[in-house]
C-alpha positions as a Markdown table, in Angstrom:
| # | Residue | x | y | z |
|---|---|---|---|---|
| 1 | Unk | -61.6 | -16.0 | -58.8 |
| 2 | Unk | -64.4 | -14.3 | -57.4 |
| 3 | Unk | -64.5 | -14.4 | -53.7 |
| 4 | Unk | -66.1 | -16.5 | -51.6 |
| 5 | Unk | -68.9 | -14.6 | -48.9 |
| 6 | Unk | -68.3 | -15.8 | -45.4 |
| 7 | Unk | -69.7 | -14.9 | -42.2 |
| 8 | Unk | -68.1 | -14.8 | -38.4 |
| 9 | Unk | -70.3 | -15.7 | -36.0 |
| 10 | Unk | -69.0 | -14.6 | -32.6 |
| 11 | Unk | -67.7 | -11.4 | -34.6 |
| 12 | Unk | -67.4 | -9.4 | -31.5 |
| 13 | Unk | -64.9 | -11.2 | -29.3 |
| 14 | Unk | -61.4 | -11.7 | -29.3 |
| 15 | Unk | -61.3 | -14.6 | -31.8 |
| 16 | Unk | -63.9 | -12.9 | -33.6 |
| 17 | Unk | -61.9 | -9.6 | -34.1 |
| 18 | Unk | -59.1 | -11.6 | -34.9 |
| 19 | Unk | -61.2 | -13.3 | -37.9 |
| 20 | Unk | -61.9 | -9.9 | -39.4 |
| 21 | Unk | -58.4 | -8.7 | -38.9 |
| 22 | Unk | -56.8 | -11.3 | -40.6 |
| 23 | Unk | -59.5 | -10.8 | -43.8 |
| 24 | Unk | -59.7 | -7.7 | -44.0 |
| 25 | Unk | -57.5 | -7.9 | -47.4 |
| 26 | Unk | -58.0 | -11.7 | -48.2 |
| 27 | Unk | -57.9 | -13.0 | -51.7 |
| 28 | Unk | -60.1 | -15.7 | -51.6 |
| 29 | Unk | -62.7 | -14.5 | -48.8 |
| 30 | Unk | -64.9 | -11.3 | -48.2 |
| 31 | Unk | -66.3 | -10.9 | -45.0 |
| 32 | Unk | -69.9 | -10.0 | -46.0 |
| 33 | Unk | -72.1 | -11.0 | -42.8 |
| 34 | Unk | -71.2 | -11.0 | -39.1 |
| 35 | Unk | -73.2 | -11.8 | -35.5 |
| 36 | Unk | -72.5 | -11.9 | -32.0 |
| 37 | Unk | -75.4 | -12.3 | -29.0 |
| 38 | Unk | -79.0 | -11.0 | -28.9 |
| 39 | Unk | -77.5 | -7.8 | -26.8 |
| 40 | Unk | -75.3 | -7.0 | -29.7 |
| 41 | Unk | -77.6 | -7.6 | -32.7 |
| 42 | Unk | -78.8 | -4.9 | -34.6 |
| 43 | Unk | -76.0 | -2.6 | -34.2 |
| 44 | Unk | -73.3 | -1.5 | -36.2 |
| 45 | Unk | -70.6 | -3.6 | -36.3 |
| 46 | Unk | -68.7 | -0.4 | -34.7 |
| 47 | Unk | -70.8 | 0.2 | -32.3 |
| 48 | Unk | -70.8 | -3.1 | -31.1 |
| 49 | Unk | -67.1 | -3.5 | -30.4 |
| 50 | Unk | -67.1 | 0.8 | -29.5 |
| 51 | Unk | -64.2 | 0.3 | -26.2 |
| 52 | Unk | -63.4 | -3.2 | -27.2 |
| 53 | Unk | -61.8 | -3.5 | -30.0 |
| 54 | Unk | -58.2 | -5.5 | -29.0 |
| 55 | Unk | -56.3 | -5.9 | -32.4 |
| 56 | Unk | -53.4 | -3.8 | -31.8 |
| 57 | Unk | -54.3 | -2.3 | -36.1 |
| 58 | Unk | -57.5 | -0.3 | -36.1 |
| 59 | Unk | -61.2 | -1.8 | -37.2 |
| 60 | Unk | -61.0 | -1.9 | -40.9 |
| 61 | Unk | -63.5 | 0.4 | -42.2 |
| 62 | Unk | -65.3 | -2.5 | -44.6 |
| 63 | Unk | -66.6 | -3.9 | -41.5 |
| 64 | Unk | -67.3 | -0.7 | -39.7 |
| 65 | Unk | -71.3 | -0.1 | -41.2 |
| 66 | Unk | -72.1 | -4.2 | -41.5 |
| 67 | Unk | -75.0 | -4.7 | -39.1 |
| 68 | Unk | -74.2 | -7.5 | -36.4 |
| 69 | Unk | -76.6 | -10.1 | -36.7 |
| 70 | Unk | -77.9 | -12.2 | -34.2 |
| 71 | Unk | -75.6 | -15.9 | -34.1 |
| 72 | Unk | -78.4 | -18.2 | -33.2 |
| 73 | Unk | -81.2 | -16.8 | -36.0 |
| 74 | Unk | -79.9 | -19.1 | -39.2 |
| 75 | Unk | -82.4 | -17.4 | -41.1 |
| 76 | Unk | -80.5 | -14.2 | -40.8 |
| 77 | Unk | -77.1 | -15.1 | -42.7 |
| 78 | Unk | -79.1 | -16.9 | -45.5 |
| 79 | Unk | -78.4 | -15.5 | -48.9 |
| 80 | Unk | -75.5 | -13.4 | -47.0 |
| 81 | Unk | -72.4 | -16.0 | -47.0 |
| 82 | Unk | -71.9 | -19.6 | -48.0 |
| 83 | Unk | -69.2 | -19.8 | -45.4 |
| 84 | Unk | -69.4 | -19.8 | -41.4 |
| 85 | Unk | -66.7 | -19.2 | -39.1 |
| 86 | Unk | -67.6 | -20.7 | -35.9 |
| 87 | Unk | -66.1 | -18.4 | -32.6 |
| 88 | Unk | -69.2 | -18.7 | -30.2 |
| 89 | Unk | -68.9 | -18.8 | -26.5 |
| 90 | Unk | -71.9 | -20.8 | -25.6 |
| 91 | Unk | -72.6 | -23.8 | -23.4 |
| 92 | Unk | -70.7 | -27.2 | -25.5 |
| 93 | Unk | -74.0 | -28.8 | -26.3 |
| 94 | Unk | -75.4 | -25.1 | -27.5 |
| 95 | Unk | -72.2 | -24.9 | -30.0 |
| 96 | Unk | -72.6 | -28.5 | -30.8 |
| 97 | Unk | -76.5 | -28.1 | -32.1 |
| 98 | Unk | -75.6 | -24.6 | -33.4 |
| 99 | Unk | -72.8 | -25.8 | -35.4 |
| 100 | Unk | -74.9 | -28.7 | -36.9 |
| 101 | Unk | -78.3 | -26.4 | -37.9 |
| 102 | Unk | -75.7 | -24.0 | -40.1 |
| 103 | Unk | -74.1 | -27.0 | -42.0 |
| 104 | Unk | -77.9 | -28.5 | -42.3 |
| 105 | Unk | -79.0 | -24.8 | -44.1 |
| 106 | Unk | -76.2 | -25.6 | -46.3 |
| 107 | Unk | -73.4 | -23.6 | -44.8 |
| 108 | Unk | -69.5 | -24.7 | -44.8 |
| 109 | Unk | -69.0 | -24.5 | -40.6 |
| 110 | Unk | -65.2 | -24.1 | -40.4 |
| 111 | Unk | -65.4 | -23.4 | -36.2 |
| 112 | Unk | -63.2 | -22.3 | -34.0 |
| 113 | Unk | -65.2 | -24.2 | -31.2 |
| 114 | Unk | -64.5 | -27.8 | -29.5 |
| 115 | Unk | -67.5 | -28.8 | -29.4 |
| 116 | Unk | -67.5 | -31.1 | -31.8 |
| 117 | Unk | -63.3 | -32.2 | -32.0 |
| 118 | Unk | -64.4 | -35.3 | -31.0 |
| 119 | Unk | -67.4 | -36.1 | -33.3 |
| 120 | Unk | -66.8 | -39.3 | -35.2 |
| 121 | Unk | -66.9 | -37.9 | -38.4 |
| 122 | Unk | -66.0 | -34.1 | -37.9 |
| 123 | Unk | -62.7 | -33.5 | -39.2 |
| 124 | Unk | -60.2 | -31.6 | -36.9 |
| 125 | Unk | -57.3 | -30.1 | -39.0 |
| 126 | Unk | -53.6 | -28.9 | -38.8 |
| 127 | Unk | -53.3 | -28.6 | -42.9 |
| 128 | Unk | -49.5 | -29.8 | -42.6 |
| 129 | Unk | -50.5 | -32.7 | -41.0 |
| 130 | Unk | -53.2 | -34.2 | -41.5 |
| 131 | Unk | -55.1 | -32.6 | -44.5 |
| 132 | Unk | -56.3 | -35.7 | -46.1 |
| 133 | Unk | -58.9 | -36.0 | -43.4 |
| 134 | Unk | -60.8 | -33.2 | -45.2 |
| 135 | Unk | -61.9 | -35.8 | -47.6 |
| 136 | Unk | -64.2 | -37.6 | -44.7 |
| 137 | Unk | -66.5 | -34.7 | -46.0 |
| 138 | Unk | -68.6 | -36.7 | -48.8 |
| 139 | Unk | -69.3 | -39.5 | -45.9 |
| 140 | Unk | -70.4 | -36.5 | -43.5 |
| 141 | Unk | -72.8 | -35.0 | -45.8 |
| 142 | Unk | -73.8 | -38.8 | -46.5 |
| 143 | Unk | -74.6 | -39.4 | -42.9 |
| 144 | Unk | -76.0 | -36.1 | -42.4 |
| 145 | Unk | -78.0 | -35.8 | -45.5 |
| 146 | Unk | -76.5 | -32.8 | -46.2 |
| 147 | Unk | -76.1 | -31.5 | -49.8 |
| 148 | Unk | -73.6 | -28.5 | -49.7 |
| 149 | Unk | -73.0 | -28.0 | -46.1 |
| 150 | Unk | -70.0 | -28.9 | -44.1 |
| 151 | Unk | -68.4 | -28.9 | -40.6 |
| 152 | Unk | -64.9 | -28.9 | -39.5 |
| 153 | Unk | -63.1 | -27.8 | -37.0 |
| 154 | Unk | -59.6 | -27.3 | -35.5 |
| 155 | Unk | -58.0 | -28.2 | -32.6 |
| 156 | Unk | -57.0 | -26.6 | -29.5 |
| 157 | Unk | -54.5 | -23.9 | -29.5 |
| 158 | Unk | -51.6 | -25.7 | -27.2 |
| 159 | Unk | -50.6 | -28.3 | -29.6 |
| 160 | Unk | -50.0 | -26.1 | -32.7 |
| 161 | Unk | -46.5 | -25.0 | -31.0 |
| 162 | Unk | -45.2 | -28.8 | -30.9 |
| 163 | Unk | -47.0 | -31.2 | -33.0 |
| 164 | Unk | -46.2 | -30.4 | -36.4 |
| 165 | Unk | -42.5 | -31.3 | -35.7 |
| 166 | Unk | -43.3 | -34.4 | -34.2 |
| 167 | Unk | -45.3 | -35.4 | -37.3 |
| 168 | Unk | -42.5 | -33.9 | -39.9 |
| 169 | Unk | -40.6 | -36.5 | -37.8 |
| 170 | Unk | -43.2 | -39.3 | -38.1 |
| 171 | Unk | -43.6 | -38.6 | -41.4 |
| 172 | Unk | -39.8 | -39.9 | -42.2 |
| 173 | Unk | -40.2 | -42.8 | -40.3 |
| 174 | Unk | -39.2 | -42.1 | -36.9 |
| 175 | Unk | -42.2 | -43.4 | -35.1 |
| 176 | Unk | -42.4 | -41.3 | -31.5 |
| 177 | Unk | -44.3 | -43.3 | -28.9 |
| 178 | Unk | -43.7 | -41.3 | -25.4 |
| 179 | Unk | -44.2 | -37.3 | -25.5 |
| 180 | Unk | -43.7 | -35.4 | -22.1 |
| 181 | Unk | -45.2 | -32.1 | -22.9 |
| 182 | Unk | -45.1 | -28.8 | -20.2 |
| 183 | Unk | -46.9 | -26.1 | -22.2 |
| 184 | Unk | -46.7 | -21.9 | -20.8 |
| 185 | Unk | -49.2 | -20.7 | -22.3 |
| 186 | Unk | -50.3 | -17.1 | -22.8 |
| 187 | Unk | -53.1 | -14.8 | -21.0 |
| 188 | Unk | -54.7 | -14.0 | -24.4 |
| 189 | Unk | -56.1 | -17.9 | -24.9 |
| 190 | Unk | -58.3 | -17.8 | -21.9 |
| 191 | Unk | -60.1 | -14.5 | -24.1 |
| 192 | Unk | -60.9 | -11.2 | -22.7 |
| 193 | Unk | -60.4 | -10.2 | -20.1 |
| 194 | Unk | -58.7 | -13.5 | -19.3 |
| 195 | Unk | -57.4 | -14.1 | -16.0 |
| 196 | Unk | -57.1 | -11.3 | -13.1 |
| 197 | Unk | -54.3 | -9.3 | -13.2 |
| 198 | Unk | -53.9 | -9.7 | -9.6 |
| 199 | Unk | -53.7 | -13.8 | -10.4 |
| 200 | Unk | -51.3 | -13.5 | -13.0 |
| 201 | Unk | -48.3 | -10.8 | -11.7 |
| 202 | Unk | -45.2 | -12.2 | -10.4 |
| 203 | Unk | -47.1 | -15.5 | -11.1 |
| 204 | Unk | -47.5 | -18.2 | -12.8 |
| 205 | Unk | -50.4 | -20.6 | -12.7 |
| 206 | Unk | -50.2 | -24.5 | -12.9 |
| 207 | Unk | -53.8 | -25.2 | -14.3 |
| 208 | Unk | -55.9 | -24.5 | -17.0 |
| 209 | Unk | -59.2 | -26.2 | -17.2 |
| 210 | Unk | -59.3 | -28.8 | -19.7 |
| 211 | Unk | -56.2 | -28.2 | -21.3 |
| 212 | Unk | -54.1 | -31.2 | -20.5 |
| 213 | Unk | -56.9 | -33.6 | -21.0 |
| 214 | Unk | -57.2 | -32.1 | -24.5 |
| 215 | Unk | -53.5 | -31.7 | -25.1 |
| 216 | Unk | -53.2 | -35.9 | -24.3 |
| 217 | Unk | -56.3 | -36.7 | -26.2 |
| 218 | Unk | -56.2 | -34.4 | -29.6 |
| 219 | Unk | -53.0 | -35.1 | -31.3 |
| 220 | Unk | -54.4 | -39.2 | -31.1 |
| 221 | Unk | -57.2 | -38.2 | -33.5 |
| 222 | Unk | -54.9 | -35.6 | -35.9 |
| 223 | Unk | -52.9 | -38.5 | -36.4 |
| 224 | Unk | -55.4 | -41.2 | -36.7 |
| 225 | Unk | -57.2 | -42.8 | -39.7 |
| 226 | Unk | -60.5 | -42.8 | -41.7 |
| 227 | Unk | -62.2 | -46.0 | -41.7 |
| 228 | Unk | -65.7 | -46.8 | -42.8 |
| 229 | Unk | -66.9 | -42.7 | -42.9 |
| 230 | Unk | -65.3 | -42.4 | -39.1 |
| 231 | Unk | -62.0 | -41.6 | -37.4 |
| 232 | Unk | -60.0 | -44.2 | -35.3 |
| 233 | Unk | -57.6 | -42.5 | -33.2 |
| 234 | Unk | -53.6 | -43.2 | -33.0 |
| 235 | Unk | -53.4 | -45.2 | -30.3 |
| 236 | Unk | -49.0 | -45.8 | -30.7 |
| 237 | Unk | -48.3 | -43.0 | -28.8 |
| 238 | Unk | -48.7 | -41.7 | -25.5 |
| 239 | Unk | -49.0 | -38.0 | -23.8 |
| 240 | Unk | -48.5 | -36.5 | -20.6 |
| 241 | Unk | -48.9 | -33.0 | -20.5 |
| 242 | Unk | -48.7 | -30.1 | -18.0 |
| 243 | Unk | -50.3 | -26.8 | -18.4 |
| 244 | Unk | -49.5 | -23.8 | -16.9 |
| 245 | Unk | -51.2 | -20.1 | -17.5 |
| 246 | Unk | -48.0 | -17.6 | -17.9 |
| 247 | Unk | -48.2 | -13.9 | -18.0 |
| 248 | Unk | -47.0 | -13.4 | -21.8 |
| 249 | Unk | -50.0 | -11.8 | -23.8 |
| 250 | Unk | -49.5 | -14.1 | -27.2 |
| 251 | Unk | -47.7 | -16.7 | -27.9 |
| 252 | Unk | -48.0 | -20.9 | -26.2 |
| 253 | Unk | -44.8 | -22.4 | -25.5 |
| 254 | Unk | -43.8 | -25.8 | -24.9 |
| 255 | Unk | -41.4 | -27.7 | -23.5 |
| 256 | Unk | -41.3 | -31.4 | -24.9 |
| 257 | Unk | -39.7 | -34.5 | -24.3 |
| 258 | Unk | -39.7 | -37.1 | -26.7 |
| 259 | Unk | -39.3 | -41.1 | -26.9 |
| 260 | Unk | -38.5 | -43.2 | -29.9 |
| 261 | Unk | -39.4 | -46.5 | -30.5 |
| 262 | Unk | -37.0 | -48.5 | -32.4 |
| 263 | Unk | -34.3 | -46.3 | -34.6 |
| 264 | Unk | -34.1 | -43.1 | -34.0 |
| 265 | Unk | -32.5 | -40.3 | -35.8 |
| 266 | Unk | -29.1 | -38.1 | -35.0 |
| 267 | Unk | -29.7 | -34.7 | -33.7 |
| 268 | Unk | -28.3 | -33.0 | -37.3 |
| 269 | Unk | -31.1 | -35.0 | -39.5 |
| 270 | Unk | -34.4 | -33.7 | -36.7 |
| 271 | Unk | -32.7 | -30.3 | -37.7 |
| 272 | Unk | -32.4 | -30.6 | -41.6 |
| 273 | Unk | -36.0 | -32.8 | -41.7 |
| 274 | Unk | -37.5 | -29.6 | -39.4 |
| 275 | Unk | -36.3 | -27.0 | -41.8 |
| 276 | Unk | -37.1 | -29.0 | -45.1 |
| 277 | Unk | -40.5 | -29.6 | -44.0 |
| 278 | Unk | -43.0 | -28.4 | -46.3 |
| 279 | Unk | -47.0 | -30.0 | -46.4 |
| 280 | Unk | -50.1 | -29.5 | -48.9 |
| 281 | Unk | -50.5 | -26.0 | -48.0 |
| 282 | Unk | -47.0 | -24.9 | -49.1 |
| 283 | Unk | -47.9 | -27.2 | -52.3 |
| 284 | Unk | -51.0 | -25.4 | -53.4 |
| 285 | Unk | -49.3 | -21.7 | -52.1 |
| 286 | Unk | -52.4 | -21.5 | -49.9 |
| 287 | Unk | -52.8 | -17.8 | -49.3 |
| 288 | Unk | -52.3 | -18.5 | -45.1 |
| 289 | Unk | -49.9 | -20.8 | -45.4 |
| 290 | Unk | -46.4 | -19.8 | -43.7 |
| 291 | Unk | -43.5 | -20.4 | -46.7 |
| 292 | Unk | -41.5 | -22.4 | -44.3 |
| 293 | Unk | -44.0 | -23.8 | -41.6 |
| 294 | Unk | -40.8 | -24.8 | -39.1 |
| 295 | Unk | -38.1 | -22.4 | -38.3 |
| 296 | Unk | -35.3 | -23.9 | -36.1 |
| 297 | Unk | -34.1 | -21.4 | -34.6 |
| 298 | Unk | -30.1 | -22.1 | -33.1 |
| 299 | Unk | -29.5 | -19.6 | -30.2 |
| 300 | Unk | -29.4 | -21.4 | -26.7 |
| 301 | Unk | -31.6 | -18.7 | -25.3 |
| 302 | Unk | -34.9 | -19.4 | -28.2 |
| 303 | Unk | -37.7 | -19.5 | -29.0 |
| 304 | Unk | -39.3 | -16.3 | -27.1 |
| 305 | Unk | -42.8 | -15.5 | -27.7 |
| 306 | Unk | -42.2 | -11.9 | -27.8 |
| 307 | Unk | -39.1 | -12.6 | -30.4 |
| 308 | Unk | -40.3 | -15.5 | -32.5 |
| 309 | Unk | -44.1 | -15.4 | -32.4 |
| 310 | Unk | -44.9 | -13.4 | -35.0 |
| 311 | Unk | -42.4 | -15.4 | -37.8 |
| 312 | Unk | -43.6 | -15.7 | -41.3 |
| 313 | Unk | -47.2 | -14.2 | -40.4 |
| 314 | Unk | -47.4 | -15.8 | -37.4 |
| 315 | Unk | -48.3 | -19.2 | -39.0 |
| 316 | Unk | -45.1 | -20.8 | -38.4 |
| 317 | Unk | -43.8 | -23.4 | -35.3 |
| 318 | Unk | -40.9 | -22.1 | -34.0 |
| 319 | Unk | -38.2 | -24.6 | -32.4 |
| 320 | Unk | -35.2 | -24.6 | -31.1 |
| 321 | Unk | -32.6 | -26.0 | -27.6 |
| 322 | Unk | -33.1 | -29.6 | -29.0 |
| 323 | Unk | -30.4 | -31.3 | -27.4 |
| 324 | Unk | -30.6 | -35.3 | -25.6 |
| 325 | Unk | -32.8 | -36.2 | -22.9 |
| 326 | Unk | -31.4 | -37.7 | -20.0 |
| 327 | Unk | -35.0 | -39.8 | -19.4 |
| 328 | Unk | -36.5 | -40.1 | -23.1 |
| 329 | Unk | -33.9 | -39.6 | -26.4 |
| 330 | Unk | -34.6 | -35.7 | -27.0 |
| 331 | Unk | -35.4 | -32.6 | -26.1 |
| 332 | Unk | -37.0 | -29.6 | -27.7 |
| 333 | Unk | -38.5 | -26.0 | -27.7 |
| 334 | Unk | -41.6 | -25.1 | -29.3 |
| 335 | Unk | -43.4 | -22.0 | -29.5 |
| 336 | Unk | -46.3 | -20.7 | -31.8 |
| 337 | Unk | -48.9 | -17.7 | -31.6 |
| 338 | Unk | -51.9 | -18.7 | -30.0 |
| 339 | Unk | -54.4 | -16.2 | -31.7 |
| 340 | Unk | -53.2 | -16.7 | -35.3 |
| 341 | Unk | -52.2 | -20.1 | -36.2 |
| 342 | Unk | -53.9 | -21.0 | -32.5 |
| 343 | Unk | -57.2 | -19.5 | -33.7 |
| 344 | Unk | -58.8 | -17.5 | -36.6 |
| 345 | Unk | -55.7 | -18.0 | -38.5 |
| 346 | Unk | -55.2 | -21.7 | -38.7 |
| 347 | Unk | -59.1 | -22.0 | -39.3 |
| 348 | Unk | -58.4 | -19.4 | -42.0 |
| 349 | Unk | -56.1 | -22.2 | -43.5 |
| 350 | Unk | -58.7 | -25.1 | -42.9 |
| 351 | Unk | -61.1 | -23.2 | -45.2 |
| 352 | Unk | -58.4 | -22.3 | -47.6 |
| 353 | Unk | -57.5 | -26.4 | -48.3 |
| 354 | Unk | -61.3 | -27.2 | -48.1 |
| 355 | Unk | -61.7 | -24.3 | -50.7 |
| 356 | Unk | -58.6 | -26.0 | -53.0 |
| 357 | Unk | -59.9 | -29.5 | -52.2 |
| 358 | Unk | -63.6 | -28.3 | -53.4 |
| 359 | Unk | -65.3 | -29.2 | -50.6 |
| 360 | Unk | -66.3 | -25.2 | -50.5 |
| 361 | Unk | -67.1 | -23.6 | -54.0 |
């Protein structure tokens, strides 16, 4: 197939370098347009990240001479990409109309962003779980009045490390209604610099701002329904979450407590449904996709984000100590990389099932 252009917009932070990273050598995608702010635009793609470059594999050179564009001038990616992917830091209401002018030019807005997670007919996507709400796209462009342009986005970076094993778990019929959730998430999700080192040292750090409201509120829609061109959230199940800022660079961990309501199932068939899950993605071979998206893991002592983060292209959910809970039924470990399957690569994914799905051409 011949690839599909796409843009970054926000090319120049951490999310942003981690979107060129991970296409440098993509199958489907070429990078062939990129922006950041006003004080960036104009340069060199090089030049504007000369100092601050963070990926731990040197800037590949394709992207080395492209010149940054400026994010909020539309006119400048026109005739440059088709595709948009969305890592802005800008006031929510700035991301929310920014967002909305690209997919009215025409663009497919896959974004990295939350400013529009709870728009009522904005799909947010894990592709394992919930990848038939790409197809609320025909009744967005209806609303909208758009012709080929799009918008999706993906939700926050705490609940990739737990959710998809509650839903393999769903999925069989075991309907969860209670989740206790305490997630230890790493410096690198709060971007760069992140926190103060001084803050963060022989420390942990029981708040993150916004985080447990979103971590209660998200998974309701991911599991929710289409009706009548808009999503109605999951209302069967209930959250509580706690989240604390952890001095681990990559990698969100979480600690999670789980109710059934009605039969459950024995602690040998969560194991054997875990490792036999397999989704869409896996389905199609989408080129992100991670072969086996959970790996149990058996040791008493894991998941460890410096261990397990990084399994099967750091795509996958890693679990493991599931054992009985003395207050709910069980007990488990999850653990996933915030900056992969957290960020550029699970919208990476989102763009590769709207591109199978034809929503992107």
């Amino acid at each position: 197939m011949n690839k599909i252009k796409v843009g970054v917009i926000g090319a120049t932070g951490m999310v942003g370098q981690n979107y060129l990273r991970l296409l440098a050598d993509h199958p489907w995608f070429e990078v062939t347009y990129v922006a950041a702010s006003p004080r960036s635009a104009g340069r060199r793609y090089e030049e504007a990240v000369a100092g601050r470059w963070l990926m731990t594999t040197p800037l590949p050179d394709q992207f080395k001479d492209l010149i940054v564009g400026d994010a909020g001038d539309i006119n400048s990616a026109k005739g440059k990409c088709s595709v948009i992917f969305s890592a802005v830091s800008l006031d929510k209401e700035k991301v929310k109309e920014l967002e909305l002018a690209y997919a009215a030019e025409g663009f497919a807005v896959v974004s990295n962003n939350s400013a529009h997670r709870h728009t009522e007919n904005v799909p947010m996507l894990i592709p394992e779980i919930n990848h038939s709400h790409a197809d609320i796209i025909p009744a967005q462009r209806k609303h909208y009045g758009w012709d080929k342009g799009l918008l999706a986005v993906k939700p926050n970076c705490s609940l990739q490390s737990y959710l998809t094993p509650i839903h393999a778990l769903r999925e069989k019929g075991y309907q969860i209604d209670r989740i206790i959730i305490t997630t230890m998430q790493a410096i690198s999700g709060a971007g760069y610099p992140g926190p103060a080192t001084y803050d963060l040292l022989d420390n942990v750090v029981p708040y993150i701002g916004g985080e447990e409201e979103k971590t209660e509120l998200e998974p309701l829609k991911i599991f929710g329904t289409i009706k009548e061109g808009k999503f109605i959230y999951d209302q069967s199940i209930q959250i509580s979450a706690h989240c604390n800022r952890v001095p681990v660079i990559d990698g969100h961990t979480a600690c999670v407590s789980m109710g059934f309501k009605g039969k459950r199932p024995e602690i040998n068939e969560i194991v054997e449904i875990w490792e036999n899950f397999t989704s869409l993605p896996q389905l199609l071979d989408l080129p992100s996709a991670p072969r086996q998206p959970i790996i149990v893991r058996h040791e008493v002592d894991r998941p460890q984000p410096r261990r397990d983060r990084d399994m099967d292209k750091a795509m996958a959910v890693t679990v493991g100590r599931l054992r009985e809970c003395n207050v709910f039924d069980y007990r488990f470990v999850g653990l996933s990389h915030n900056t992969v399957r957290g960020a550029a690569g699970g919208a990476i994914l989102m763009a590769e099932l709207l591109t199978a799905k034809e929503y992107i051409k």
